[in-house]
N, C-alpha and C positions, 0 to 999 in steps of 0.2 A: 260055148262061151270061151274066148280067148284067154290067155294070161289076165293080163291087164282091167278086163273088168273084174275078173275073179280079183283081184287086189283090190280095186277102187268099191265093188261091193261089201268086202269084209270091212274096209274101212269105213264107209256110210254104216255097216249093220253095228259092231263094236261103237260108233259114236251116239245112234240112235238108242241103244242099252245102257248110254249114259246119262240121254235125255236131249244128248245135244245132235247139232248138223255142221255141216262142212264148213259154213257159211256163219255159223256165230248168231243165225236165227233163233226164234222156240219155234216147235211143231206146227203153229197156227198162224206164223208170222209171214206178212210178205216183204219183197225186196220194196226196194225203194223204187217207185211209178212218180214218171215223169210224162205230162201231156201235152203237145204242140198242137194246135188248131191252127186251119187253114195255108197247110202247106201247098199245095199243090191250086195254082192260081186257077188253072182252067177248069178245074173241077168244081159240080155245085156245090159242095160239102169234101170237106179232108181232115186228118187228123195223125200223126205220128205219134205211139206209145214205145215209151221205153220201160220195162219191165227185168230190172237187173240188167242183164247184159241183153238179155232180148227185145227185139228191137221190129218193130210195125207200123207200115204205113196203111189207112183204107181210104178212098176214094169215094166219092158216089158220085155218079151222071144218071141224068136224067131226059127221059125220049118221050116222044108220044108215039103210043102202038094201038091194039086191040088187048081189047079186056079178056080173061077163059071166060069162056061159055060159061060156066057154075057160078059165073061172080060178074056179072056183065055191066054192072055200076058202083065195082072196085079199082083201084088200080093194081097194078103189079106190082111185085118187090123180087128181085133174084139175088143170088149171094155167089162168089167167086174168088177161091183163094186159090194164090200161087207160092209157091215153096221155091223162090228163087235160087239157083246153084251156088251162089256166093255167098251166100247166109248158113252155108253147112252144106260139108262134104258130103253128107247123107244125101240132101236133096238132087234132083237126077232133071236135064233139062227134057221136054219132050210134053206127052200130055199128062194130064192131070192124073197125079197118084194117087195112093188110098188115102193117104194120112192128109190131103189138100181138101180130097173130099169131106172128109170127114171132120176136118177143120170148118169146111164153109157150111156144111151141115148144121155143127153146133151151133155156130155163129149164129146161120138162119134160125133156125128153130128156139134159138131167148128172143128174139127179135119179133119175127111173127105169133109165136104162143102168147106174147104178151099185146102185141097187138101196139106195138110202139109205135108206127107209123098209120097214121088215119089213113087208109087205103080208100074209105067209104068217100072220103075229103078229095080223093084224085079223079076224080070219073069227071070226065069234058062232055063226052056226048055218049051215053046209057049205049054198051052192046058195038058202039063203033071205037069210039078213041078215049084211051084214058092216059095219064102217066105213069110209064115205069120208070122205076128204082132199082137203080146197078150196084149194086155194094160190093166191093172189089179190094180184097184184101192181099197184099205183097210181104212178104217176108224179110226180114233185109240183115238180121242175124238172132240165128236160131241159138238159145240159149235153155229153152224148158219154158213150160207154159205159155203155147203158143194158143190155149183155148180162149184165157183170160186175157192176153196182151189185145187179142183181135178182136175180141168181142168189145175192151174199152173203147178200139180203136174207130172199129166201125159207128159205134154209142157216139164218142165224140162228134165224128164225120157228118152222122146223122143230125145231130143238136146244131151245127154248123151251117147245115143245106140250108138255100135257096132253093125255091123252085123256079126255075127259066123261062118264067113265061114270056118275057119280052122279045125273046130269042125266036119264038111260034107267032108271034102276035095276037096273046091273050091278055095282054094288060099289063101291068107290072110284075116284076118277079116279088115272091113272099116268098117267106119261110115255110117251111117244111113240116105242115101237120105231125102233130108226134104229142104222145102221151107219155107218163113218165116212164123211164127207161129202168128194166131188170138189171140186176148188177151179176154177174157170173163168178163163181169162187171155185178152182178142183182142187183136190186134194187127190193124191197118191199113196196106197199102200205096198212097206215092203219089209217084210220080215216080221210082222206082225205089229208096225210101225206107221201112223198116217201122218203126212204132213201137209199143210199146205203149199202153195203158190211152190212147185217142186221144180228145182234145178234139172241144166240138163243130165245131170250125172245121177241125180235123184231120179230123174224118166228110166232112165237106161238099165236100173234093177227094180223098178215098178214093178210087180205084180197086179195091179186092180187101180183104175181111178175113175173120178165121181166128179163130176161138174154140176154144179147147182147155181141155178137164176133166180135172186128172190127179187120181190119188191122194197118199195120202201115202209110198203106195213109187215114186214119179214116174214112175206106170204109166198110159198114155192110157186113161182112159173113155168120151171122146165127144169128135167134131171140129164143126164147124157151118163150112161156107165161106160167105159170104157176097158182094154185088156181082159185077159180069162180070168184073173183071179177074183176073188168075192172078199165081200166085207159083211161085218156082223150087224145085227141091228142096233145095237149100239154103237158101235164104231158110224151108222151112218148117222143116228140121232146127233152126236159130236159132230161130222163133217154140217151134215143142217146150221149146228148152231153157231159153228165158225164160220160159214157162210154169210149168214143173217150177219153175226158181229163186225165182219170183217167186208163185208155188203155195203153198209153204212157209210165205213169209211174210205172207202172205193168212190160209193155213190157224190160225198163230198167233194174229193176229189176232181168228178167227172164236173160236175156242176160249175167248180171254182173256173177250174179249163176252158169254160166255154162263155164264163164272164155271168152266169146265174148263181 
């Protein structure tokens, strides 16, 4: 550890044993989310989140391919984030790094566990052709909580799609089967301290974090732990119940965004 974070950690640990954060938050508070729908004109679905200073666009297009074999009157869904070089010095151009993976991971897995998109609703002809679903997440500056900014982002984008059918010549284009959407909340611990919706300066002396997708009957859909360090079990019953509370008023949010 450098100088410099050694400073900027003692000052987050000293203000967290006061109760307070960098930011003038409390523990379970997020920054202020801001959602733009249908940025990106040629896209079936789009959406930009702004999450404090952090900042994401996702995209969705839409193909016709072949179904897997295991699912042969499903359609597909695939998920793809980029950590563009201008969005943080950190991020490196080239292929896809851990932390891209792992972002488009999470993302996928609140998305498909909860079964948000009627896949069974996309099959054109059983074992030949069906629609896939491109979810395509860009970065455009990294600030902290890049799990939660992209997962609204994606949610929105999703809520947004058309399907293109007139483009194949199946009829009219509709909207994009979808059940309701899991809302994603992480929380970070450090110093024996968790907080949520965690700055980037708050990521940077992280020990352990926890991403949870509840519903809206504040029922778990998907967990992701993240980092070596461990949380207690109560510490994780708290992260749950911040989740759930803080789920709600995400999920309103997302709703309002898309004009529901």
């Amino acid at each position: 550890m450098t100088v410099i974070p050694s400073i900027k950690k003692d000052y987050l640990v000293k203000l967290a044993k006061n109760g307070k954060r960098a930011d003038g938050r409390r523990f379970d508070e997020y920054r202020k989310i801001e959602i733009e729908t249908n940025v990106v004109k040629k896209a079936e679905g789009s959406a930009k989140v702004k999450l404090g200073n952090t900042q994401v666009l996702a995209g969705i297009k839409m193909d016709i391919g072949e179904p897997y074999p295991d699912s042969p009157d499903q359609g597909v869904m695939t998920t793809a984030a980029e950590l563009i070089p201008l969005a943080s010095p950190d991020f490196e151009a080239g292929p896809p790094q851990a932390d891209a993976i792992e972002l488009a991971r999470v993302v996928d897995r609140g998305i498909r566990e909860s079964e948000v998109i009627e896949l069974d609703k996309l099959c054109i002809e059983a074992g030949e052709k069906v629609w896939i679903v491109f979810i395509d997440i860009h970065i455009l500056d990294y600030d902290g909580n890049l799990f939660d900014a992209a997962s609204l982002a994606a949610l929105a984008a999703i809520m947004t799609t058309r399907v293109p059918a007139e483009r194949f010549e199946l009829g009219d284009d509709y909207p994009l089967p979808i059940r309701e959407p899991p809302i994603s909340c992480t929380s970070v611990k450090f110093n024996s301290v968790v907080v949520m919706d965690p700055s980037l300066d708050e990521e940077d002396i992280a020990e352990a974090r926890l991403t949870v997708a509840t519903d809206k009957n504040g029922d778990i859909r998907a967990m992701q732990k993240g980092l070596t360090g461990s949380f207690t079990v109560d510490e994780i019953k708290k992260v749950i119940k911040d989740s759930i509370d803080n789920g709600k008023k995400l999920r309103e949010l997302l709703y309002k965004s898309v004009g529901k």
